[in-house]
N, C-alpha and C positions, 0 to 999 in steps of 0.2 A: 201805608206800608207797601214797600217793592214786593213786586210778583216772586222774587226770590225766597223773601223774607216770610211771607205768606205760605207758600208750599212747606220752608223748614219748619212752622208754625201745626201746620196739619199734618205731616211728618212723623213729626213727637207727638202728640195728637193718638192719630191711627196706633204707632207703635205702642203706646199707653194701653190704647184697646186688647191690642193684638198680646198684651204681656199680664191680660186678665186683672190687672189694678193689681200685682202681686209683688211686682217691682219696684224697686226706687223711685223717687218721685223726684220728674225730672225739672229741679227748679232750676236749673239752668237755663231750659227753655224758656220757662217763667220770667227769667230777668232779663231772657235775650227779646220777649214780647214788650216787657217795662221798655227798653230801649229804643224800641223801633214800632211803637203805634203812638194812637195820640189819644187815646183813650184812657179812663185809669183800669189797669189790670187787677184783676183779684187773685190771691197763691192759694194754693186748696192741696192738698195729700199729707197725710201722718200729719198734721194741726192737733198734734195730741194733749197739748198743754199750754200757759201762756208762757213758759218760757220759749218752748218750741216757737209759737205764735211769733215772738218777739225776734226768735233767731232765725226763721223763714221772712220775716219782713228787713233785716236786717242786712238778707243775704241776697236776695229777691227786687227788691227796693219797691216792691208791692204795694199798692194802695192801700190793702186791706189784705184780710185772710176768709175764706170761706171754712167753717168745720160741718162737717156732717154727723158720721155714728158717732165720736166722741162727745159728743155735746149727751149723746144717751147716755154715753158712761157716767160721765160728769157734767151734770146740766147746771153748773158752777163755773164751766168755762169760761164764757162769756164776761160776766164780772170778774171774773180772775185777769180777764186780757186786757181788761179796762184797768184795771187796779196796776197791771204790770205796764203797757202802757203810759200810763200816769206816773209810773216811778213811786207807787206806792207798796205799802206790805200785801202783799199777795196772800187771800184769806185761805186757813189752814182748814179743808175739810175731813171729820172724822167719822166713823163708821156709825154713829149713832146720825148723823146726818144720813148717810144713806140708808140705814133703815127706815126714818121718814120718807125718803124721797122714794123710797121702792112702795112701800105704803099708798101713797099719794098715787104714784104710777098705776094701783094697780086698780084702785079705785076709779081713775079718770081714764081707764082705758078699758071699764067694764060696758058690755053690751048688752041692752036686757034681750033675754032669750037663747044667750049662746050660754051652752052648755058649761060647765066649773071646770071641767078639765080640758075644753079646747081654748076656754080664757086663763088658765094656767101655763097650758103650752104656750098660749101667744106670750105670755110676760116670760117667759126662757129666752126666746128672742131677744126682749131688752134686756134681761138681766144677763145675757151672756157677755154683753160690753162690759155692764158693770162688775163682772166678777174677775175681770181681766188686772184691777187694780183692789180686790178684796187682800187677797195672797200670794203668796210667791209660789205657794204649791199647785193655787187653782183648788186648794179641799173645795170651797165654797161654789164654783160650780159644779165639780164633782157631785155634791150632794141636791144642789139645785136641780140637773138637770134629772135627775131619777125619780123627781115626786110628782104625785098627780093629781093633787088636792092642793085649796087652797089650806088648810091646815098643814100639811107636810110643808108649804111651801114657806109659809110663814116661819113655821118651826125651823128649817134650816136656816134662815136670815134673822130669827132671833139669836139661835146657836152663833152663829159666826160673824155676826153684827153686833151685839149687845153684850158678848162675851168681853171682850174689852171695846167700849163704846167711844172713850179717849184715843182709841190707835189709829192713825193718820192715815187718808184713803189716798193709795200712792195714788201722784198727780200725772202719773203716765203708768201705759201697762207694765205689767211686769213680765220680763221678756219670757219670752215663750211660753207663755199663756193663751191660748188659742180661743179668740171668742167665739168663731163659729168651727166646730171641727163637723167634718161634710165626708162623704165616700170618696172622696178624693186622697185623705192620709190616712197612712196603714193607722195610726194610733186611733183615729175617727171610726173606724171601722172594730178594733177589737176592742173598743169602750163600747160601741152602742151607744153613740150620743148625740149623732145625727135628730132634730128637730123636722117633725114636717111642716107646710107650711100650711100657716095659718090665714084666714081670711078674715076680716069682721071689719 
């Protein structure tokens, strides 16, 4: 790669940093690196779905794609990108899916000795991904995020999982659903819904 090429490279890079990951993702940069290395490049930001998947490799001419938190949301990703990919039906996940898979989660990210309500708090964390595509309203982390038990917590994800178990877990969020809301927006702040952090 020219020394030119390189600088524009870390460029967009820094600025990325500098624009706290809240910005647009700049796959333009991304396809201007496919162009101008000799290496195979990977495209990574908003990878929220396989169609997404499909239309940043599309766009990008990327070898591949990297996902991060969404794969928490929907850890059906993966084979969903393979299936899309392949030109095959893209498997239809439904909320009684994510009730096991929250289940599963929360069992295989238990620690002996930490306390039920700091192992609680920790699964808000991943379930704030997942609640991102429960609703359009967000009820379901509204009611997730207030409980402090694993009984309460269960009980809201029966309520809003199991109530219609057939109803299709949107395959991207639903806009303006905020997985993590933090001191930073007014609305994070007069919910109370700020998460501390957890260690284990």
């Amino acid at each position: 790669m020219s020394g030119a090429h390189r600088v524009d490279l870390l460029s967009v890079h820094g600025r990325t940093v500098k624009e706290m990951y809240r910005s647009e993702v700049h796959y333009d940069a991304i396809a201007d690196a496919v162009r101008h290395v000799r290496c195979p490049v990977l495209a990574n930001g908003n990878i929220v779905s396989s169609a997404r998947a499909a239309s940043v490799l599309a766009t990008t001419r990327a070898a591949g794609v990297m996902i991060g938190r969404h794969a928490i949301r929907n850890p059906w990703i993966f084979r969903q990108c393979r299936e899309q990919f392949a030109g095959q039906p893209v498997r239809r996940i439904v909320l009684a899916d994510v009730r096991e898979y929250v289940e599963r989660l929360y069992r295989e990210t238990t620690v002996p000795g930490l306390a039920e309500r700091l192992h609680v708090n920790k699964m808000k964390k991943y379930l704030n991904f997942v609640g991102q595509s429960v609703d359009p309203a967000g009820a379901f982390l509204h009611d997730m995020r207030r409980t402090e038990s694993e009984v309460a917590l269960f009980a809201v994800c029966d309520r809003h999982l199991l109530d219609e178990p057939g109803r299709e877990f949107a395959p991207e969020p639903f806009p303006g659903v905020v997985a993590r809301p933090n001191c930073e927006t007014p609305a994070a702040q007069a919910d109370g819904c700020s998460l501390e952090t957890i260690s284990a």
